[in-house]
PyMOL Python script that loads the backbone (N, CA, C, O; Angstrom):
from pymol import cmd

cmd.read_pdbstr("""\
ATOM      1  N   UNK A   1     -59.623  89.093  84.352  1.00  0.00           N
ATOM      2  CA  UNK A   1     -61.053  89.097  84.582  1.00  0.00           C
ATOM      3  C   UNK A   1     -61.293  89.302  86.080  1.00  0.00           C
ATOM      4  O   UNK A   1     -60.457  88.805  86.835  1.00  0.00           O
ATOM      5  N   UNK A   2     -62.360  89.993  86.628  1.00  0.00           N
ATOM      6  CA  UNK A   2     -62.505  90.385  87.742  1.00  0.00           C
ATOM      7  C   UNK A   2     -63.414  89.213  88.348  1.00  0.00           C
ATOM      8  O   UNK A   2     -64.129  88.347  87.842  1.00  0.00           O
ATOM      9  N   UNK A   3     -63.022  89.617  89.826  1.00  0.00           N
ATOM     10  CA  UNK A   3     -63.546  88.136  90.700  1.00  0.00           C
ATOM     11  C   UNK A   3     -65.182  87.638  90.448  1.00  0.00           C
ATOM     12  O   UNK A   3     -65.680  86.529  90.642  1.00  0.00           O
ATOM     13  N   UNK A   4     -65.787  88.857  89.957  1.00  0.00           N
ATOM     14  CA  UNK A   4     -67.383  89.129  89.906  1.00  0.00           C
ATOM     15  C   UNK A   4     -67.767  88.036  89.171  1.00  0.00           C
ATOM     16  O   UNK A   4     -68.403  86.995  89.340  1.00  0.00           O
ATOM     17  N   UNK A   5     -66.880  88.891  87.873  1.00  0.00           N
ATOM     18  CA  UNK A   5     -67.491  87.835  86.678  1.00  0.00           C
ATOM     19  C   UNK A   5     -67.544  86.352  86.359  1.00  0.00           C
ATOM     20  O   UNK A   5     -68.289  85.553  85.792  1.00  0.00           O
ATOM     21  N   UNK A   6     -66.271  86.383  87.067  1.00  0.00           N
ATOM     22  CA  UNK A   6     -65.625  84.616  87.566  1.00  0.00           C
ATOM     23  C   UNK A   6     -66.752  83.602  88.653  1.00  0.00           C
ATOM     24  O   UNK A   6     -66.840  82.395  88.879  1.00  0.00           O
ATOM     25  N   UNK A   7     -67.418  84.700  89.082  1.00  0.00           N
ATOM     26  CA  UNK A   7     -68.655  83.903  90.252  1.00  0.00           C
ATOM     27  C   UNK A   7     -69.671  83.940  89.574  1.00  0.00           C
ATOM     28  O   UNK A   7     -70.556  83.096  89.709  1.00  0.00           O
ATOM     29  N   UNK A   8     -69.756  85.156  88.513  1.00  0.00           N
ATOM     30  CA  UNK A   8     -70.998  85.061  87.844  1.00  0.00           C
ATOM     31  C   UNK A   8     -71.311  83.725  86.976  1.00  0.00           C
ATOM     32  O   UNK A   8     -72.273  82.958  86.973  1.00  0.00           O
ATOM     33  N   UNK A   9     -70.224  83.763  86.320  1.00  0.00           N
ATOM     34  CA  UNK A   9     -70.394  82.515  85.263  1.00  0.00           C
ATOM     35  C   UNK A   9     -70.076  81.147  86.328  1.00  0.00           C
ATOM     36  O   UNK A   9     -70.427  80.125  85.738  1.00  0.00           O
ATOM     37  N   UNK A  10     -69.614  80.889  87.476  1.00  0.00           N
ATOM     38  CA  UNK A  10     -69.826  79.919  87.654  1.00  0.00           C
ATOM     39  C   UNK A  10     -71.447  79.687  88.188  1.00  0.00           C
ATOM     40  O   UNK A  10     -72.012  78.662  87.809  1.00  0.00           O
ATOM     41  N   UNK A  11     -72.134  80.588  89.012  1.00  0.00           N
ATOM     42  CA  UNK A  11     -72.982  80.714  89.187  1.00  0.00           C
ATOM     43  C   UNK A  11     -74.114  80.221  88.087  1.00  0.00           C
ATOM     44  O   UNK A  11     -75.127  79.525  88.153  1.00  0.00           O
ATOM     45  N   UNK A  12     -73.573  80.782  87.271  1.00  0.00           N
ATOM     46  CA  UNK A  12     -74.687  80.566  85.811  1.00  0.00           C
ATOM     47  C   UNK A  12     -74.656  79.357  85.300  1.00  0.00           C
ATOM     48  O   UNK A  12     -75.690  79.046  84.710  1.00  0.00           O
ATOM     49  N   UNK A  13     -73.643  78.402  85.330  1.00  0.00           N
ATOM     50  CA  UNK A  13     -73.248  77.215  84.907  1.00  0.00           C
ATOM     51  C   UNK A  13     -73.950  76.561  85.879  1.00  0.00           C
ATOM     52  O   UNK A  13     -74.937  75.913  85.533  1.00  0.00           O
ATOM     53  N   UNK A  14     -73.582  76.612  87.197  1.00  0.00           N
ATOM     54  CA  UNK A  14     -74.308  75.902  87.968  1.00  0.00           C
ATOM     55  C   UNK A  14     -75.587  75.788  88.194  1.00  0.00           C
ATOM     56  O   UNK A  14     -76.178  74.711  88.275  1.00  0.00           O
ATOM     57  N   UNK A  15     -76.137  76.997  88.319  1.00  0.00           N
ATOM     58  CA  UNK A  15     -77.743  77.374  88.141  1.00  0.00           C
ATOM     59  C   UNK A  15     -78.464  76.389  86.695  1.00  0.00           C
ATOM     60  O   UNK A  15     -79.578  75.875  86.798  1.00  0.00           O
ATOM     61  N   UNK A  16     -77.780  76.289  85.667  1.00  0.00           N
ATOM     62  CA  UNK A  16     -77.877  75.752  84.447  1.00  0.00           C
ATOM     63  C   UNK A  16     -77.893  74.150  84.741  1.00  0.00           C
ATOM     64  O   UNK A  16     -78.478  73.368  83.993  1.00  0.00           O
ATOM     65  N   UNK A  17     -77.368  73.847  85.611  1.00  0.00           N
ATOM     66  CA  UNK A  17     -77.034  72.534  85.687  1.00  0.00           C
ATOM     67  C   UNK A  17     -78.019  72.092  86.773  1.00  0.00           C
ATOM     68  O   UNK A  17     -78.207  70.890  86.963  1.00  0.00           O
ATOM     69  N   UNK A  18     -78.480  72.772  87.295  1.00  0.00           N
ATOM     70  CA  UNK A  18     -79.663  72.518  88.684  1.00  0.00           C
ATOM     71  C   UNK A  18     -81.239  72.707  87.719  1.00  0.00           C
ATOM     72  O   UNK A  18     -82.140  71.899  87.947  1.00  0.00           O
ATOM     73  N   UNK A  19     -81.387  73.494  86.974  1.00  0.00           N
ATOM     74  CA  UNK A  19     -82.474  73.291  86.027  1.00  0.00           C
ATOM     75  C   UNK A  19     -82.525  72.406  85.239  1.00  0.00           C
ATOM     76  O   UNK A  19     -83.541  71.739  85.046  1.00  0.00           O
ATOM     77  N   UNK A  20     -81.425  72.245  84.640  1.00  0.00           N
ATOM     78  CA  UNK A  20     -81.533  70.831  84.285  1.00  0.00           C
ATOM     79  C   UNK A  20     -81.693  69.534  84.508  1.00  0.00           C
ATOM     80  O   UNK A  20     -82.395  68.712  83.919  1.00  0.00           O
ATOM     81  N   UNK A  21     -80.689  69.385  85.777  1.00  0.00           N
ATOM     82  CA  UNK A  21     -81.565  68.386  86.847  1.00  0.00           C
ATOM     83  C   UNK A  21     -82.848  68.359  87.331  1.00  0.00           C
ATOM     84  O   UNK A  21     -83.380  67.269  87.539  1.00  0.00           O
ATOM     85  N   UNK A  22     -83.559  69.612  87.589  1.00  0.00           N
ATOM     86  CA  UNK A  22     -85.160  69.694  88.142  1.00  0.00           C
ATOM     87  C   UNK A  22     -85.705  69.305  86.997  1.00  0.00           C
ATOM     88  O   UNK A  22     -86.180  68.173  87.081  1.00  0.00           O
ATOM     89  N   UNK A  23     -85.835  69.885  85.805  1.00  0.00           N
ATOM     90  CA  UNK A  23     -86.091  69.445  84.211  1.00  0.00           C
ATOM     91  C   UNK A  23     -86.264  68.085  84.117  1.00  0.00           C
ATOM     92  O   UNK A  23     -87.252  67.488  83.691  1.00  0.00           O
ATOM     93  N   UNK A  24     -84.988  67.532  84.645  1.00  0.00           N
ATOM     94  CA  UNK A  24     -85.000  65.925  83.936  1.00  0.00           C
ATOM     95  C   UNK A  24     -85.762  65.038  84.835  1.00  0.00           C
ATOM     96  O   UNK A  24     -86.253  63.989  84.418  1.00  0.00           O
ATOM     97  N   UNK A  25     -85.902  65.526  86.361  1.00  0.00           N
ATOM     98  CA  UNK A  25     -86.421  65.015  87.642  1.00  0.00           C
ATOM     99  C   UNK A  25     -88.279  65.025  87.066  1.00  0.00           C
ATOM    100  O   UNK A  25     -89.080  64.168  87.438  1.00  0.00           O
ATOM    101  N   UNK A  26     -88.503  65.759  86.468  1.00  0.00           N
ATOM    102  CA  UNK A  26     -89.932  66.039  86.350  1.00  0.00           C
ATOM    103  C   UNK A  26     -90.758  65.456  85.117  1.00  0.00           C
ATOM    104  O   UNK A  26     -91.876  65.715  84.672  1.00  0.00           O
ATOM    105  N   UNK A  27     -89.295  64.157  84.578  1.00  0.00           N
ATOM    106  CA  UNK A  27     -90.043  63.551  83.397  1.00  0.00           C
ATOM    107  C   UNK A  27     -90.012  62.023  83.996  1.00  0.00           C
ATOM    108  O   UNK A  27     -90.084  61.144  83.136  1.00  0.00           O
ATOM    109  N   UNK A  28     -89.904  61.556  85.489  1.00  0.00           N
ATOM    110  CA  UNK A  28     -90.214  60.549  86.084  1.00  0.00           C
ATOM    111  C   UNK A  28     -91.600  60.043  85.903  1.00  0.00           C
ATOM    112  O   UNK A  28     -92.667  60.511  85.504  1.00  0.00           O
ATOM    113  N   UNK A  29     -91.055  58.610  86.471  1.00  0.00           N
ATOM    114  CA  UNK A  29     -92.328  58.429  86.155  1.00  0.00           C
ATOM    115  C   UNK A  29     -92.973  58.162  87.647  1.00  0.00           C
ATOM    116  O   UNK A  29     -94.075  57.617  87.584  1.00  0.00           O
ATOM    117  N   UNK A  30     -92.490  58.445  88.996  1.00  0.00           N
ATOM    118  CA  UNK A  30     -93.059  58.788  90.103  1.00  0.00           C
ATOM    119  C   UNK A  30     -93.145  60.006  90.383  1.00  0.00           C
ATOM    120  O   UNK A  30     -93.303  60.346  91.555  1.00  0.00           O
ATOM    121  N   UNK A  31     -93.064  60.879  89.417  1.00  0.00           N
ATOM    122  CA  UNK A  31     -92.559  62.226  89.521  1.00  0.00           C
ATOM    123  C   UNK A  31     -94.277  62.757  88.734  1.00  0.00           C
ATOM    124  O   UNK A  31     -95.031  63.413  89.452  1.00  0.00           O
ATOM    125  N   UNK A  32     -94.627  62.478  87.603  1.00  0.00           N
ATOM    126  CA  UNK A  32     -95.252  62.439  87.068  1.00  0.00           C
ATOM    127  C   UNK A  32     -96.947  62.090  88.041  1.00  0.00           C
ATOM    128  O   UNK A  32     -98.003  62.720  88.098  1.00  0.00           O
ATOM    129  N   UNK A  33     -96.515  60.905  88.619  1.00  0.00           N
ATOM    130  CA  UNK A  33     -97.973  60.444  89.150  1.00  0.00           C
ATOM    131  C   UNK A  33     -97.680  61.379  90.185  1.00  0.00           C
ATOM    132  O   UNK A  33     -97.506  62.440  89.586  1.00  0.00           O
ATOM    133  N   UNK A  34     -97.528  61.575  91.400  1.00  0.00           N
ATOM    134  CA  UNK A  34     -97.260  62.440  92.305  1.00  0.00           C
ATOM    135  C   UNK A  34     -97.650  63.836  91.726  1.00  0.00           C
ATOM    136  O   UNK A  34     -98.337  64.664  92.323  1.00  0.00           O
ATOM    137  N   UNK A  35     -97.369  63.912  91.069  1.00  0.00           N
ATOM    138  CA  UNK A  35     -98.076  65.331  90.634  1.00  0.00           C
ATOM    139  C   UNK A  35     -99.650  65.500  89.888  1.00  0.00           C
ATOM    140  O   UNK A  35    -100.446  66.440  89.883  1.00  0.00           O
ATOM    141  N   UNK A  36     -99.682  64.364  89.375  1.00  0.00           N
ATOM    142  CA  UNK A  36    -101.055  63.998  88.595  1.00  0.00           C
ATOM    143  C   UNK A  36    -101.668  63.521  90.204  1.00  0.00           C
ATOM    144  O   UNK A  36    -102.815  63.229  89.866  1.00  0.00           O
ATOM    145  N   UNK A  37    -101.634  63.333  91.309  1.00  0.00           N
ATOM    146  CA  UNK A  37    -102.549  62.812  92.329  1.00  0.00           C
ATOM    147  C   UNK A  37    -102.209  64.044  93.537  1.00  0.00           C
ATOM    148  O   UNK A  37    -102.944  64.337  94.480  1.00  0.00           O
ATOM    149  N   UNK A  38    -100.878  64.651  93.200  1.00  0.00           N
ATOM    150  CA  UNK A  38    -101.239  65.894  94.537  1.00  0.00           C
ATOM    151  C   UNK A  38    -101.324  67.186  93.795  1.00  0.00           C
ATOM    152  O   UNK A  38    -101.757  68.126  94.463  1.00  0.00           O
ATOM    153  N   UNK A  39    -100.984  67.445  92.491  1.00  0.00           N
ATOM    154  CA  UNK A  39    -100.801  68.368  92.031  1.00  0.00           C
ATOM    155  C   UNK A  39     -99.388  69.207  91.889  1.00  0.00           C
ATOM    156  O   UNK A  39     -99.306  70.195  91.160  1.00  0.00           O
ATOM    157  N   UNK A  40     -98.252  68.687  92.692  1.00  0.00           N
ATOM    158  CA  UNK A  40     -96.918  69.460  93.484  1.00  0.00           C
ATOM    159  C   UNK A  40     -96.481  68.364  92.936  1.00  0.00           C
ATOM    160  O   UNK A  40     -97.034  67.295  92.677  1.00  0.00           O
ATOM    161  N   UNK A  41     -94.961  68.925  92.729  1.00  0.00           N
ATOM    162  CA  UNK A  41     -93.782  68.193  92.385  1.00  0.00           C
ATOM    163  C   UNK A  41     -93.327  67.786  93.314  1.00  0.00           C
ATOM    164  O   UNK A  41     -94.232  67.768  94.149  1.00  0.00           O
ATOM    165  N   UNK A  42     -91.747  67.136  94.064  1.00  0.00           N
ATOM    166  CA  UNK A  42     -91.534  66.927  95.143  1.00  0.00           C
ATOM    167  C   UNK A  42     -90.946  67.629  95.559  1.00  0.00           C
ATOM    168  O   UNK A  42     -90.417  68.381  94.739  1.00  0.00           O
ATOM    169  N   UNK A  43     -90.625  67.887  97.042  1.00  0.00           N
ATOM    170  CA  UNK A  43     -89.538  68.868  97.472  1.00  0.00           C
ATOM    171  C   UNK A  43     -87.810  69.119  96.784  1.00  0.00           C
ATOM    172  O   UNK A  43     -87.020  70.050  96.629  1.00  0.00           O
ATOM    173  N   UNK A  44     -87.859  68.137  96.613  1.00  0.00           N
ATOM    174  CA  UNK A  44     -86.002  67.696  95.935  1.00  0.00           C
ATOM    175  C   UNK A  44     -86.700  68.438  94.605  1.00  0.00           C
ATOM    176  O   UNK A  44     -86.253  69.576  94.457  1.00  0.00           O
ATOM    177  N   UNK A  45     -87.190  68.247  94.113  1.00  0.00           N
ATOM    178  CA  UNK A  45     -87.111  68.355  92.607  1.00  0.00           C
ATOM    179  C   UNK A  45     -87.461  69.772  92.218  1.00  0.00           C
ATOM    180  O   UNK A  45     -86.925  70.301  91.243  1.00  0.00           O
ATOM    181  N   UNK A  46     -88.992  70.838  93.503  1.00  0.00           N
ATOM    182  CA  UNK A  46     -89.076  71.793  93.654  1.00  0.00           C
ATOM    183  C   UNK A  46     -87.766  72.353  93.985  1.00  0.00           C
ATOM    184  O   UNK A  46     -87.441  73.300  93.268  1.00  0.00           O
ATOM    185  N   UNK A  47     -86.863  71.982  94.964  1.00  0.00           N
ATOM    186  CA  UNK A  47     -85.532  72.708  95.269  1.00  0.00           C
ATOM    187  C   UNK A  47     -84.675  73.091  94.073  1.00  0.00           C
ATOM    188  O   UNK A  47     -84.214  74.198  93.793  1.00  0.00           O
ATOM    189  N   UNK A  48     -84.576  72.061  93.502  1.00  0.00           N
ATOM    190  CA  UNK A  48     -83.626  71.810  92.121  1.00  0.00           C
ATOM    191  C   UNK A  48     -84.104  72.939  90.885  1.00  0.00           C
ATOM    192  O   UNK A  48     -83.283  73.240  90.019  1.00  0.00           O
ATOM    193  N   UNK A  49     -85.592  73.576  90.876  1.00  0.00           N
ATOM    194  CA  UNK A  49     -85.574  74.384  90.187  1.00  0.00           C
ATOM    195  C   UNK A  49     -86.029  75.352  90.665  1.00  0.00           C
ATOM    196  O   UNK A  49     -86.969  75.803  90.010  1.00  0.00           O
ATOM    197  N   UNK A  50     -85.724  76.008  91.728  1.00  0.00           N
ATOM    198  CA  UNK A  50     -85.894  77.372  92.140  1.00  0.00           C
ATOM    199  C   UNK A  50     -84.699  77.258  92.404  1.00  0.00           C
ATOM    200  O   UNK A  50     -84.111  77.738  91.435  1.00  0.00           O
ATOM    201  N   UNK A  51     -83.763  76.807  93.350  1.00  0.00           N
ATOM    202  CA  UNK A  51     -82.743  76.820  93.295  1.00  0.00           C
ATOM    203  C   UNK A  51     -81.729  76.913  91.873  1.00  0.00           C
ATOM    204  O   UNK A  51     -80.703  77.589  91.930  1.00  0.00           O
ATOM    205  N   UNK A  52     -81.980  76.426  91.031  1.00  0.00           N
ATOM    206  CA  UNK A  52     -80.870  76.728  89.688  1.00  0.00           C
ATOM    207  C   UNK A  52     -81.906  77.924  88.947  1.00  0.00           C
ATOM    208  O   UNK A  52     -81.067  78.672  88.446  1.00  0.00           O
ATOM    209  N   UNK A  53     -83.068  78.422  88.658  1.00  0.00           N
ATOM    210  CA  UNK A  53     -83.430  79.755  88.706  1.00  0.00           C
ATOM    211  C   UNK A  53     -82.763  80.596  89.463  1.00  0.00           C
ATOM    212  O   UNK A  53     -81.946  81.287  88.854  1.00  0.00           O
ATOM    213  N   UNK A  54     -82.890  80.834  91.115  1.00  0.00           N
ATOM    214  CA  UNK A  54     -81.980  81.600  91.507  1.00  0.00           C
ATOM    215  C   UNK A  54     -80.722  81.644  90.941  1.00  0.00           C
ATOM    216  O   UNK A  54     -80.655  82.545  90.105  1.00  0.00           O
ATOM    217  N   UNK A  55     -79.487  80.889  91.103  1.00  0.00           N
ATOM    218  CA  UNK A  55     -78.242  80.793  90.790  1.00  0.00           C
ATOM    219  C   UNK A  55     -78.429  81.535  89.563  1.00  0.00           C
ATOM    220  O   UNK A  55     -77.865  82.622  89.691  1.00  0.00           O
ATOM    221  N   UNK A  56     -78.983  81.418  88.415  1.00  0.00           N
ATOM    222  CA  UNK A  56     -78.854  81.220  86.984  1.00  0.00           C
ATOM    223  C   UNK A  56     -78.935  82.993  87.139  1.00  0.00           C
ATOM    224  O   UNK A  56     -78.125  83.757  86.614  1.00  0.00           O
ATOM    225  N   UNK A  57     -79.820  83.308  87.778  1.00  0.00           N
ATOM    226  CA  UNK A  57     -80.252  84.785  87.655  1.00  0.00           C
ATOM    227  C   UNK A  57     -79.294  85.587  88.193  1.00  0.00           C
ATOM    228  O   UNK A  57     -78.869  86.619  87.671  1.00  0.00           O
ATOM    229  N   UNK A  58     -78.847  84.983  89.541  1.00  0.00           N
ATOM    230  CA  UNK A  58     -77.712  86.078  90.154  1.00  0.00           C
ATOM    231  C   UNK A  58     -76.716  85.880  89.489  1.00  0.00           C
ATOM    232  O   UNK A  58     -76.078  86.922  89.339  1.00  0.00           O
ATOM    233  N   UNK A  59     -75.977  84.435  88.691  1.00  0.00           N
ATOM    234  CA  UNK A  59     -74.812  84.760  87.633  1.00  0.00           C
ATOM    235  C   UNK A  59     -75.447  85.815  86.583  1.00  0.00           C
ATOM    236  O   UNK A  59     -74.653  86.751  86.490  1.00  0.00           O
ATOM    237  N   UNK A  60     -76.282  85.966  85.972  1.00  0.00           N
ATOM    238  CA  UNK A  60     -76.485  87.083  85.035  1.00  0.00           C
ATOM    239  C   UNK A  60     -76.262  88.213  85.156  1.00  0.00           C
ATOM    240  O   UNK A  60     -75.588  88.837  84.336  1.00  0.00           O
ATOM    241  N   UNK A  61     -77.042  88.993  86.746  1.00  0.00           N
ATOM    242  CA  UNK A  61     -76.496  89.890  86.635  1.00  0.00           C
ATOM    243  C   UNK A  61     -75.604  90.019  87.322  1.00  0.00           C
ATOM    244  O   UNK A  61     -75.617  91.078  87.949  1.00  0.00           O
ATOM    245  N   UNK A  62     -74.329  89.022  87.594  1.00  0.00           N
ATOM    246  CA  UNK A  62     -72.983  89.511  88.641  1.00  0.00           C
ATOM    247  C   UNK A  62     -72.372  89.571  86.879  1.00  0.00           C
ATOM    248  O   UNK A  62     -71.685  90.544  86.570  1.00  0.00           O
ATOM    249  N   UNK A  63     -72.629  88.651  85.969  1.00  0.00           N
ATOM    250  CA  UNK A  63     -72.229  88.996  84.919  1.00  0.00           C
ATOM    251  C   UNK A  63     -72.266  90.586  84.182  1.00  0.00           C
ATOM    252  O   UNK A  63     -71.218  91.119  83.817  1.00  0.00           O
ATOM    253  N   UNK A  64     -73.541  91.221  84.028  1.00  0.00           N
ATOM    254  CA  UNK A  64     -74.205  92.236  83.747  1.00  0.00           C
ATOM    255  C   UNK A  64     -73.158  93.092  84.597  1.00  0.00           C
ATOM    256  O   UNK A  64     -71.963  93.246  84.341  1.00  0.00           O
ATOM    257  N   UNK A  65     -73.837  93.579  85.599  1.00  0.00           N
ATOM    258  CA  UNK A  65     -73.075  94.580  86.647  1.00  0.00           C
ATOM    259  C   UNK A  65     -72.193  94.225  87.556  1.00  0.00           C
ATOM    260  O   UNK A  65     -72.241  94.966  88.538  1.00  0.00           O
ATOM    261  N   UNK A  66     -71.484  93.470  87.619  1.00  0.00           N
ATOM    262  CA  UNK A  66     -70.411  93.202  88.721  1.00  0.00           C
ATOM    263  C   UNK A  66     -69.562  93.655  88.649  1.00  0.00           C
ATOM    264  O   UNK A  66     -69.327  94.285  89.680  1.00  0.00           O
ATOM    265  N   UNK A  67     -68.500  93.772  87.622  1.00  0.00           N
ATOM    266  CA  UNK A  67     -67.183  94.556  87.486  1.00  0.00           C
ATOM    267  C   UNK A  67     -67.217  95.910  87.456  1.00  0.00           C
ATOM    268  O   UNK A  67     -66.106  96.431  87.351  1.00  0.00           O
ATOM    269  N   UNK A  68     -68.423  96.858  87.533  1.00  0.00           N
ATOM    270  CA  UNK A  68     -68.293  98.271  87.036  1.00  0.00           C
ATOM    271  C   UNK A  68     -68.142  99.107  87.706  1.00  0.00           C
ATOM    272  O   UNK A  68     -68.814  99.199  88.733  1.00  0.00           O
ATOM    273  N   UNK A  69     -67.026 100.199  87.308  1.00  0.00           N
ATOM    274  CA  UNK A  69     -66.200 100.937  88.886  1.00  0.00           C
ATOM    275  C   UNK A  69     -66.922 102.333  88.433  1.00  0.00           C
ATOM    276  O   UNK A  69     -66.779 103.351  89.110  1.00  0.00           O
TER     277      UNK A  69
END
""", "prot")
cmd.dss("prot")
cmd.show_as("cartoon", "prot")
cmd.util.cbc("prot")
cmd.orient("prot")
C-alpha cells in the first residue's frame, strides 16, 4: 500500500475521532447553556469540529487520489 493511502486513512480515523469528540462536547451541559446565552459553542469544542472535518476530508481524498501515477 502506498504511503498516501496509509495517511489517508489515518487521517480519516483521526478526523473521525475529533468529530466525535466535538459531537460529544456539545451534549454538555455547560456546553449547552453557553450556547443557549451566547449563541457559539466554545473554542475547544469549535476546534474539535472543524478540525476533525478538515482531517476527515483530506483523508478522503488522499484516499480517493493519492496513489495515482
Amino acid at each position: 500500500m502506498h504511503w498516501t493511502r496509509i495517511l489517508g486513512i489515518a487521517l480519516l480515523v483521526g478526523g473521525g475521532i475529533l468529530l466525535w469528540m466535538g459531537f460529544s462536547a456539545t451534549e454538555t451541559v455547560g456546553e449547552e447553556l453557553r450556547q443557549t446565552v451566547t449563541g457559539q459553542y466554545s473554542d475547544t469544542t469549535t476546534a474539535y469540529l472543524v478540525g476533525g472535518g478538515v482531517a476527515a476530508a483530506v483523508g478522503i481524498v488522499l484516499l480517493l487520489f493519492g496513489a495515482r501515477r
